[in-house]
Structures are given as structure tokens and as C-alpha cells.
N, CA and C of each residue as an Amber inpcrd file, in Angstrom:
protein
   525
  82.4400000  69.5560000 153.8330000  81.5880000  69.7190000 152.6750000
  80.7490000  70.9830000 152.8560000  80.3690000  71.5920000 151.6370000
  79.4680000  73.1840000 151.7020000  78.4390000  72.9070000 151.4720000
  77.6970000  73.6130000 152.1650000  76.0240000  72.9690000 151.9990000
  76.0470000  73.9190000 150.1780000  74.7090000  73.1880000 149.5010000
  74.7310000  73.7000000 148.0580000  73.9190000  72.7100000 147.3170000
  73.3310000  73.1310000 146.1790000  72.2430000  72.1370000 145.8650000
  72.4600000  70.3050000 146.1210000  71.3020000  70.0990000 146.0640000
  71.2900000  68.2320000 146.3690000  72.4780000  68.0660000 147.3510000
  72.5820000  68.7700000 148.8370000  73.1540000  68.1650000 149.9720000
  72.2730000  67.7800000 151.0340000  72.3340000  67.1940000 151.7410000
  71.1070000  67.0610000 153.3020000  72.0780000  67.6450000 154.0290000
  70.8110000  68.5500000 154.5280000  71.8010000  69.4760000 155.5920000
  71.3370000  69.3340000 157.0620000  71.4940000  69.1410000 157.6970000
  71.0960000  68.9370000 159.1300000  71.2680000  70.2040000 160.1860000
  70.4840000  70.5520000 160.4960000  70.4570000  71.8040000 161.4210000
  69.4760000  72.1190000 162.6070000  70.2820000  72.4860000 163.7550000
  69.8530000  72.6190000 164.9720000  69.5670000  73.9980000 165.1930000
  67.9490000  74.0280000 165.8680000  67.2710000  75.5970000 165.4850000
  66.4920000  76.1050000 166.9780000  66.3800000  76.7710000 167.2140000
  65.1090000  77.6770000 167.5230000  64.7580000  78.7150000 166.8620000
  63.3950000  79.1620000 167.4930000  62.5670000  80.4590000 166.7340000
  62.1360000  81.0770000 167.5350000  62.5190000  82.2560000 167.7770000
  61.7200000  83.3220000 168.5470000  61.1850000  84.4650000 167.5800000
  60.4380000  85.3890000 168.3090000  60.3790000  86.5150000 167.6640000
  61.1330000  87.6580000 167.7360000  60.6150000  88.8540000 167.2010000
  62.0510000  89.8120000 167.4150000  62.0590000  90.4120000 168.7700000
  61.1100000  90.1860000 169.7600000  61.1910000  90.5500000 170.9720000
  62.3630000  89.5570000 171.7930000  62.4260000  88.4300000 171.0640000
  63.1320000  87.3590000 171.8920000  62.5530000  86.4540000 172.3310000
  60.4720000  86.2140000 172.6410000  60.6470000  85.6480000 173.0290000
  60.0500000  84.2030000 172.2010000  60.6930000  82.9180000 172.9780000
  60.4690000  81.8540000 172.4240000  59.3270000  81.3220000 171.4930000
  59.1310000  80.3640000 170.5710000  58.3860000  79.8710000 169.3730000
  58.5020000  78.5380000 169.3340000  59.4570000  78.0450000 169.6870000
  59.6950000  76.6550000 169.0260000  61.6710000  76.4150000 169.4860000
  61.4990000  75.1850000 170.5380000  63.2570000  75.3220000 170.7470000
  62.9170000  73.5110000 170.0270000  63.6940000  73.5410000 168.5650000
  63.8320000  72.3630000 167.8580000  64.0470000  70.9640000 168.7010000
  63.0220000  70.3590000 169.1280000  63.2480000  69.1330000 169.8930000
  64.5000000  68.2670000 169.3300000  64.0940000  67.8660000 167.7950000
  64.7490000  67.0840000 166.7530000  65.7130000  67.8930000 165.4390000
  66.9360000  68.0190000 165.2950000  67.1350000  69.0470000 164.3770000
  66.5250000  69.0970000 162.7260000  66.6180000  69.6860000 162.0250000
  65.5600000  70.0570000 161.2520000  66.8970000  69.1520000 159.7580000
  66.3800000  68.6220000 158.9770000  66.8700000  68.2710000 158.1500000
  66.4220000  68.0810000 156.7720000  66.6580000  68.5180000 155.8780000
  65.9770000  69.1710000 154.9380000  67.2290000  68.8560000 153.5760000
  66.4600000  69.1830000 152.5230000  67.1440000  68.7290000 151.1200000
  67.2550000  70.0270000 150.6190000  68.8580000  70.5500000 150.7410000
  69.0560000  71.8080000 149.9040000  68.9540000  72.1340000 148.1860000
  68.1460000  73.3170000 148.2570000  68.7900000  73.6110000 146.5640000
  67.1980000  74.1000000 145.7290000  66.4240000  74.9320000 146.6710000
  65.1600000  74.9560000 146.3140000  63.5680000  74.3450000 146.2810000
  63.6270000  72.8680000 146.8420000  63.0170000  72.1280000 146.8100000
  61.7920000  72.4080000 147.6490000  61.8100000  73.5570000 148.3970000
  60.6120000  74.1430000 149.1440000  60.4340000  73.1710000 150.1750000
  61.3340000  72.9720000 151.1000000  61.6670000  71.8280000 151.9660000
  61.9990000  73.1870000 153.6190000  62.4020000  73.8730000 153.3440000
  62.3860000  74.7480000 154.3070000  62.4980000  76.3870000 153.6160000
  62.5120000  77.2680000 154.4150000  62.0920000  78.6530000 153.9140000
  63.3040000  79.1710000 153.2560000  62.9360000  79.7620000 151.7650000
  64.0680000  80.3370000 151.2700000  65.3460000  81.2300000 151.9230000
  64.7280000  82.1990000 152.8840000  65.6000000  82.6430000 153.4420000
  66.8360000  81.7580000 154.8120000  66.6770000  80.7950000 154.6920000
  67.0490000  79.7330000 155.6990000  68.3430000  79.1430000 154.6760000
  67.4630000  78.8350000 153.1090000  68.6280000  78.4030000 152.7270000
  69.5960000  79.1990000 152.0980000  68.9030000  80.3620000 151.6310000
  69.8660000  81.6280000 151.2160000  71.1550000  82.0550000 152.5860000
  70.3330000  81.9150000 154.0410000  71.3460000  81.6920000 154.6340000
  72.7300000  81.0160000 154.9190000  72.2570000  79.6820000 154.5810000
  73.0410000  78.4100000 154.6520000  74.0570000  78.3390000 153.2000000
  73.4490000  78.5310000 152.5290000  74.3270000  78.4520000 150.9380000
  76.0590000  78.7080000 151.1560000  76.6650000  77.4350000 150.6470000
  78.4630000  77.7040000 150.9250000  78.6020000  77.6170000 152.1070000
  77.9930000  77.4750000 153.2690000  78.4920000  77.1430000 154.3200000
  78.4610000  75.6580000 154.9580000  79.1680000  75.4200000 155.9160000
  79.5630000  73.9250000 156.4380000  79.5090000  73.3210000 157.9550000
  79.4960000  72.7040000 157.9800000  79.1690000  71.8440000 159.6340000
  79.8230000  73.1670000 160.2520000  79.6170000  73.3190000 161.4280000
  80.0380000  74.0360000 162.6090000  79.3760000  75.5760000 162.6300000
  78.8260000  75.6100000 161.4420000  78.2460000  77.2550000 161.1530000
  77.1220000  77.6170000 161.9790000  77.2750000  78.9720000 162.6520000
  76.0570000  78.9780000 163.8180000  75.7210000  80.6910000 163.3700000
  74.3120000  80.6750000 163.2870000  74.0300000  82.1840000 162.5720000
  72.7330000  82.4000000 163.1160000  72.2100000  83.7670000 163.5250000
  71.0360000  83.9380000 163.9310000  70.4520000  84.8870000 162.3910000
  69.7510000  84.2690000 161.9480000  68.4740000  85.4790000 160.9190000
  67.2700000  86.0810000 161.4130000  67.1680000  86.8930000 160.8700000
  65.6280000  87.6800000 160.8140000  64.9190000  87.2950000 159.6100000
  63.4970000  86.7800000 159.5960000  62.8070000  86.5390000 158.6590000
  61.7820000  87.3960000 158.8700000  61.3470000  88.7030000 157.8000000
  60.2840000  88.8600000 157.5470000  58.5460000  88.4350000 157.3040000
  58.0540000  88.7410000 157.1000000  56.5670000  88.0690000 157.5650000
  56.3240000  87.6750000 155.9270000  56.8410000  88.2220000 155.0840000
  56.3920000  88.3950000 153.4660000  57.6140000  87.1770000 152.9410000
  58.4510000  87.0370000 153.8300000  59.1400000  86.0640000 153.4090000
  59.4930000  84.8100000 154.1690000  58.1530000  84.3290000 155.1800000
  57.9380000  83.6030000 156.0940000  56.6290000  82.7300000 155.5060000
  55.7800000  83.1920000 156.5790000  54.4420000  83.1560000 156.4560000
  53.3140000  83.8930000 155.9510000  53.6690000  84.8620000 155.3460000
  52.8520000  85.7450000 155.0120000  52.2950000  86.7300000 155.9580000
  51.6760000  88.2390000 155.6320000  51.1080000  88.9780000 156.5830000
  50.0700000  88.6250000 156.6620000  49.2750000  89.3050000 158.2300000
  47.5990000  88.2110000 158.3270000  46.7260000  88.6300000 157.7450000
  45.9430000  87.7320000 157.5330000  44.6770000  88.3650000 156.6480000
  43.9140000  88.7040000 157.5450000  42.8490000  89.1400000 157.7820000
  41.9980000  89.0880000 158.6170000  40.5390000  88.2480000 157.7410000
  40.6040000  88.5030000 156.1160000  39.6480000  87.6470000 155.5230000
  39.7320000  86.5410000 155.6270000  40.9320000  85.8810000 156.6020000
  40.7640000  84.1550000 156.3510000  40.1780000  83.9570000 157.6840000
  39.7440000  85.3500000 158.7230000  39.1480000  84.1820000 159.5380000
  37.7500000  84.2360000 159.3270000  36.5030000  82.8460000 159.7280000
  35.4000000  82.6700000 159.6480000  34.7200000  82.1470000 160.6160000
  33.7050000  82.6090000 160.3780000  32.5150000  82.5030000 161.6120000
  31.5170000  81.3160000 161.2560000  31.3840000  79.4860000 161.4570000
  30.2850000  78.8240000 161.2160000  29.5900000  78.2770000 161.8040000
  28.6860000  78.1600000 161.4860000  27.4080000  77.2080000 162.8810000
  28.4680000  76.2750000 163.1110000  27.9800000  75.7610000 164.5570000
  29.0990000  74.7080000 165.4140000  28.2420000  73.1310000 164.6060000
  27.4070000  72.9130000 164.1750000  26.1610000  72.0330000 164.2600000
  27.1400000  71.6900000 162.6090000  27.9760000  72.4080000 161.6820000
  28.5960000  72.0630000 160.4830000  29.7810000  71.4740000 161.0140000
  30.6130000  71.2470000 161.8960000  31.4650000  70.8450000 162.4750000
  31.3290000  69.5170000 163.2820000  32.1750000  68.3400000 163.5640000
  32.5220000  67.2420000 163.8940000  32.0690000  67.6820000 165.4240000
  31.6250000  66.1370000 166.3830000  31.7580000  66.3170000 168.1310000
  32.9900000  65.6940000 167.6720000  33.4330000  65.5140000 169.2320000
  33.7080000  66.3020000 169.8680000  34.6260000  67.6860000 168.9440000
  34.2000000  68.8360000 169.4800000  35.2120000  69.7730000 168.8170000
  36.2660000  70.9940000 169.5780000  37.5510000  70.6670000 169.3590000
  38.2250000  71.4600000 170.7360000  39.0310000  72.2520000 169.9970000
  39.3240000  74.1180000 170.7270000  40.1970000  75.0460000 169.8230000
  41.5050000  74.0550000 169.6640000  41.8610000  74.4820000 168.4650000
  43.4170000  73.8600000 168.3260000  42.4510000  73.1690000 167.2070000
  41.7360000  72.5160000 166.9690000  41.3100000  71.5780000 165.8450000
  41.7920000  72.2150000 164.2290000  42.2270000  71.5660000 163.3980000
  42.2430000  72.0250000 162.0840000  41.7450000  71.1310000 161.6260000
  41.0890000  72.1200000 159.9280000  40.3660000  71.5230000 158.8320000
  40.6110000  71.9260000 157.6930000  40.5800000  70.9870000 156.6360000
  40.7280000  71.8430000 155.1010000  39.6260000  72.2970000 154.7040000
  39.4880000  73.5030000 154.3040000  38.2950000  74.0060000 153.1030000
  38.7840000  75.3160000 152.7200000  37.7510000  75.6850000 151.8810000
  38.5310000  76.6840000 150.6250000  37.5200000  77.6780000 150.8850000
  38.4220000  79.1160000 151.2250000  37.5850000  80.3280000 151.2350000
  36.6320000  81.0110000 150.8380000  35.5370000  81.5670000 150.9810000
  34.5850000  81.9050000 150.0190000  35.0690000  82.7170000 149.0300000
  36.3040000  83.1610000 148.9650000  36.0020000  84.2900000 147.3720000
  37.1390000  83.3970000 146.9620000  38.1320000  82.3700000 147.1090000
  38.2730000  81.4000000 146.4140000  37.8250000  80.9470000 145.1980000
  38.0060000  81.4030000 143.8540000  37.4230000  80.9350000 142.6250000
  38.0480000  79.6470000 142.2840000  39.1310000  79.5300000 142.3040000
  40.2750000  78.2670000 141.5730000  40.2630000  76.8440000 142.5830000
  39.4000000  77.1500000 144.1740000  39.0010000  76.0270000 144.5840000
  40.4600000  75.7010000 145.3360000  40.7830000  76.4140000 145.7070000
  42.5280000  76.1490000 146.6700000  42.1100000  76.1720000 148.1490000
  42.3470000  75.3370000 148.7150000  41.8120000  74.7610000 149.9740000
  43.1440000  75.4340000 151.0030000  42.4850000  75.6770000 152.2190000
  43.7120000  76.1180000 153.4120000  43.4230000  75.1930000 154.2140000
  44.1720000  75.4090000 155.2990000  43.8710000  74.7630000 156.7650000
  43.1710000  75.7680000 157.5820000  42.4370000  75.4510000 158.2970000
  41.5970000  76.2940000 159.1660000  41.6910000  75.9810000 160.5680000
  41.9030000  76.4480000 161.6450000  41.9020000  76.6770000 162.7670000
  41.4950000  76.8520000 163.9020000  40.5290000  75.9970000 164.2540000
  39.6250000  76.7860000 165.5070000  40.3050000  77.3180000 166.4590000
  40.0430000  78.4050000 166.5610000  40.4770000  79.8650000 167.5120000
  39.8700000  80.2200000 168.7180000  37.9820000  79.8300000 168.3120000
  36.9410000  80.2660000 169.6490000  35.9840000  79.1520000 169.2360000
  35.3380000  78.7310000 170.3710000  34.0930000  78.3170000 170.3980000
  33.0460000  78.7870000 171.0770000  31.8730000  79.2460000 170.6320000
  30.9020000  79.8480000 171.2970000  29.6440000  78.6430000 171.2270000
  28.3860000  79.1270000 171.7750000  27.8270000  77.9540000 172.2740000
  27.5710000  76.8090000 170.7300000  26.9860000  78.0940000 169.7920000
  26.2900000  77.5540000 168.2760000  27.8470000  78.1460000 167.5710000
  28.5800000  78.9560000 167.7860000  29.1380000  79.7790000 166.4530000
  30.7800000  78.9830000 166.9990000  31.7070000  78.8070000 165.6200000
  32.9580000  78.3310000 166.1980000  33.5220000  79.7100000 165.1020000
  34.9350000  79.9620000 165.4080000  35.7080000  80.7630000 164.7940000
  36.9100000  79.9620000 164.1930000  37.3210000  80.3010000 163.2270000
  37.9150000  79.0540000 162.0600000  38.7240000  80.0070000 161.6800000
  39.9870000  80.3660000 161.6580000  41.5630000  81.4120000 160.6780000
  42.3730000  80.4440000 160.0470000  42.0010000  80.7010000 158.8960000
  43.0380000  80.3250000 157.5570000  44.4320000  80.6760000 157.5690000
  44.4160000  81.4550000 158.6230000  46.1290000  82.1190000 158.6720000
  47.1500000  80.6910000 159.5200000  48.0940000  81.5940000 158.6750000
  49.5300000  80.2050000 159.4710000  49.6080000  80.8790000 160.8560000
  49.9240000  80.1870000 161.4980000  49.6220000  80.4990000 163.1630000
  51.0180000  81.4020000 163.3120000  52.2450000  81.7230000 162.7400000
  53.2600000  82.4240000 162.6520000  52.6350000  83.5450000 161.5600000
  51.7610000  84.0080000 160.7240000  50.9310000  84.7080000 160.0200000
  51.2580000  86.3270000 160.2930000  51.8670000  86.9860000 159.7840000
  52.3790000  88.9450000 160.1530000  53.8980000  88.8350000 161.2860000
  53.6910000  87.8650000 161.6620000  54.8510000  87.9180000 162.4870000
  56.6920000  87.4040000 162.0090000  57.6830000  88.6200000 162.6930000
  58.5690000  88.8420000 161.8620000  59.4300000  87.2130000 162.8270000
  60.1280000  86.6990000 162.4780000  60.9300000  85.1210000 163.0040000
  62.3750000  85.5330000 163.1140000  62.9840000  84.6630000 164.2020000
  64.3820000  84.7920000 164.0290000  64.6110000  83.5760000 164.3240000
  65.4230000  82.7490000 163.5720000  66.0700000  81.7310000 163.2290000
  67.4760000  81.4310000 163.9550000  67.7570000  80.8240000 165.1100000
  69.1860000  80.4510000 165.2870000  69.6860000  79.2810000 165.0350000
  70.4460000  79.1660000 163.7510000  71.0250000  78.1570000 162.9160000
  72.2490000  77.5400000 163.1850000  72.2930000  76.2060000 163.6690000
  73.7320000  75.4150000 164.0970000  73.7170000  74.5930000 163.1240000
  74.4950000  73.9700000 162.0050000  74.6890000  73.0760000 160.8950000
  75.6560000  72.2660000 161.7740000  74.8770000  70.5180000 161.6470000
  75.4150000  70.0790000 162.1370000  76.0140000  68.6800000 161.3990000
  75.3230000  68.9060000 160.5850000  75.9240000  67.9850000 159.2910000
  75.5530000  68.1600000 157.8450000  76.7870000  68.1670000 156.8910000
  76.4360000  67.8590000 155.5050000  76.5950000  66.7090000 154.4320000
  75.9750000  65.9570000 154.0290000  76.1420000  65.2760000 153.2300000
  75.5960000  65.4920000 151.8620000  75.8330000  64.4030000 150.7040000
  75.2760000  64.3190000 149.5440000  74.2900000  64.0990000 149.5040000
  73.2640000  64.4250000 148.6300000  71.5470000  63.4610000 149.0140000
  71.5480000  62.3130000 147.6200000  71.1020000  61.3050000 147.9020000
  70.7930000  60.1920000 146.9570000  70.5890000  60.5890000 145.7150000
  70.3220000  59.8860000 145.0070000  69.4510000  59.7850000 143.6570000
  68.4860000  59.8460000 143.8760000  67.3480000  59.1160000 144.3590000
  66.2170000  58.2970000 145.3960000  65.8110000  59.9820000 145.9990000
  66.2750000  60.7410000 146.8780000  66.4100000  61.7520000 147.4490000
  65.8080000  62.9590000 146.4670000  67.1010000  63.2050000 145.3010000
  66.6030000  63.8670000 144.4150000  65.7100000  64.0490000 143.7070000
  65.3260000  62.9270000 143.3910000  64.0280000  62.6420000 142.5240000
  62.7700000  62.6570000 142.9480000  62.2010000  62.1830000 144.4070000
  61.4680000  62.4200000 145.1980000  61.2850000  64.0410000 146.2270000
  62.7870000  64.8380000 146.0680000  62.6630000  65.8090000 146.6380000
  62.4180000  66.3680000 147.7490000  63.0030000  65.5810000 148.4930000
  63.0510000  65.6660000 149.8120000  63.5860000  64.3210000 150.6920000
  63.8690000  64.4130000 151.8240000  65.1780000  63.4820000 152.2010000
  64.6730000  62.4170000 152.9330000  65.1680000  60.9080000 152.4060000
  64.8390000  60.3250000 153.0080000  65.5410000  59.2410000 154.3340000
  65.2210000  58.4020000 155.2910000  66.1720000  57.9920000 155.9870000
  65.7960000  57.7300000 157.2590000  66.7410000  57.6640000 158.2510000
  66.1030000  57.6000000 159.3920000  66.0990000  58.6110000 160.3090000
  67.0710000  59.7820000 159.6030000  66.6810000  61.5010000 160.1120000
  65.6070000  61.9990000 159.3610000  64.8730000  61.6010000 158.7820000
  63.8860000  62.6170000 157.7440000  62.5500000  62.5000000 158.4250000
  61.7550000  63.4680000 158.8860000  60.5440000  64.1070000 159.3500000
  59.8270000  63.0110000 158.4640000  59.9350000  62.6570000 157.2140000
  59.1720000  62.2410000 156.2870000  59.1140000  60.4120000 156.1590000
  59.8510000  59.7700000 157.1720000  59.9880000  58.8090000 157.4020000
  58.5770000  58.2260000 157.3560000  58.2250000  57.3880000 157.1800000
  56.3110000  56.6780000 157.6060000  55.4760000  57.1580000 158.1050000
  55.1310000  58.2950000 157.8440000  54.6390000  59.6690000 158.3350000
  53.5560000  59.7080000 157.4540000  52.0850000  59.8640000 157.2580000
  50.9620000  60.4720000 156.2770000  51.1880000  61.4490000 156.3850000
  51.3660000  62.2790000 155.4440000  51.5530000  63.5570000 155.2590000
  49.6730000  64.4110000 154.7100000  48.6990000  63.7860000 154.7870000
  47.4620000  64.2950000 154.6710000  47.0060000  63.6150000 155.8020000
  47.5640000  62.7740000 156.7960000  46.6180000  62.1720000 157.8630000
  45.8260000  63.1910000 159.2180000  46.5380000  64.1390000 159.6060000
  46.2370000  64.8880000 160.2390000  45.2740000  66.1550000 160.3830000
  44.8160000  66.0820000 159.1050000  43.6050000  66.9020000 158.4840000
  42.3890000  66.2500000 158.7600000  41.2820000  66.9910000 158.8060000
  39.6970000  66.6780000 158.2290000  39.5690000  67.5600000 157.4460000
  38.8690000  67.3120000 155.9940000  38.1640000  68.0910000 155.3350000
  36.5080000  68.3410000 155.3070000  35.8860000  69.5050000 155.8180000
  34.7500000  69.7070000 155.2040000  34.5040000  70.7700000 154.9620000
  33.4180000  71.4230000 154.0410000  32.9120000  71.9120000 152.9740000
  32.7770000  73.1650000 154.3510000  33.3770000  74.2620000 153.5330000
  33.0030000  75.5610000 154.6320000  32.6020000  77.1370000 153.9840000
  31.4930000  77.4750000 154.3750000  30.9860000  78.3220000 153.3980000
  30.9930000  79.6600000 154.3660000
């Protein structure tokens, strides 16, 4: 079968950068609902399109067609005393940038902690940096009805299995 809209495609990955070196060697392979559904990165499936189990391809992903290039306006500086105890780098939070008019919330990042001041980047932690993708398809099937309609795959391969998909956040107010 060819991967192509409404198939589940199953694929075994790593990510390095263009130096080579490592990002992410896919513990679990990545399985995802083809055909636009913003389920994995366009260029992943522009890759995959018409092709079938056994297909093994390395890409280059650009930063503009990844994660975006970095801002440097998303990172922020706030009293530690506005922030949760215990608080350790690696922590993320939702809140919405100051020149934010429309109220669109990011994830934020603690980066540094200083004694009073923490440092908080809105950027995706892959953010300017160019990706390379090595793609093994290791299965294709049809996706449900159930699948389609919900838009994304469900089962006992799907990331999305009994999973909160907002549980892993805190939100507070960041100015």
C-alpha cells in the first residue's frame, strides 16, 4: 500500500542536525495520520507521499519549515517570587507575550535561574535550527472513519492513546 491521504503510516526516525550530531534516536516509531492533518511536519509528509513500507530516506528540514527561526523577543526575564516552588530549568509554562494583541499563548521555558530573576524562551527548543530526518516506513495502513474524523490516529500505536494532551503545562499570567 502507498502512503497518501487517510493512511497511518508508521515510521522509524532519528534527528540530527546538519553537523550530524544527534537530537532524538526515536525510542517508539512515530505514527501519524497522513494527508495534512498537522500530525507531523509537512515536509516529512511531502517526503513520504506515494511511497510504501520498506522506504528509507534521509531529509533536510529547514528552520522556516520546521520550527521556525529564533526569536530572540520570546525570551523573558521575571521575578522568580511570580513563579511556582519548587522551580527547576527545564520547567515549562503557558502565557502570552507582551506585544501579543490577539492573546495567543506559547510555552515558555526556563533556561536560567538567578537568585530573584528566572529566564523564560518562547522558542521551540529545535527554534533556527536546520533538522535531518532519517525515515524507515514501516507500515501502511488505512485509517478508520473514527480516525478521520477525529484527525489523528487512534489505537494502541498512537502517542495519543490516554494521554492529556494539556496535562503537562502550568499556566500563569506573564508580563
Amino acid at each position: 500500500m502507498k502512503i497518501a491521504k487517510n493512511t497511518v503510516v508508521t515510521v522509524e526516525y532519528s534527528l540530527s542536525d546538519t553537523l550530524g550530531n544527534l537530537i532524538e534516536q526515536g525510542q517508539e516509531p512515530m505514527v501519524y495520520l497522513h494527508g495534512g492533518y498537522e500530525n507531523t511536519l509537512p515536509k516529512i509528509e511531502e517526503a513520504l507521499e506515494g511511497k510504501s513500507v520498506g522506504f528509507n530516506e534521509t531529509i533536510q528540514v529547514e528552520p522556516e519549515d520546521a520550527f521556525g527561526d529564533y526569536d530572540a523577543e520570546l525570551v523573558k526575564m521575571e521575578e522568580r517570587s511570580r513563579l511556582p516552588s519548587p522551580l527547576e530549568v527545564g520547567m515549562q509554562f503557558e502565557g502570552t507575550p507582551d506585544d501579543d494583541e490577539e492573546g495567543e499563548s506559547l510555552i515558555f521555558t526556563v533556561t536560567e535561574i538567578a537568585e530573584d530573576k528566572v529566564v523564560l524562551d518562547g522558542n521551540h527548543p529545535l527554534a533556527g535550527i536546520a533538522l535531518r530526518f532519517n525515515l524507515h516506513v514501516t507500515e501502511v495502513r488505512e485509517a478508520t472513519a473514527e480516525e478521520i474524523a477525529h484527525g489523528h490516529v487512534h489505537g494502541a500505536d498512537s502517542h495519543f492513546d490516554d494521554e492529556e494532551e494539556d496535562g503537562e503545562y502550568r499556566t500563569y499570567p506573564l508580563h
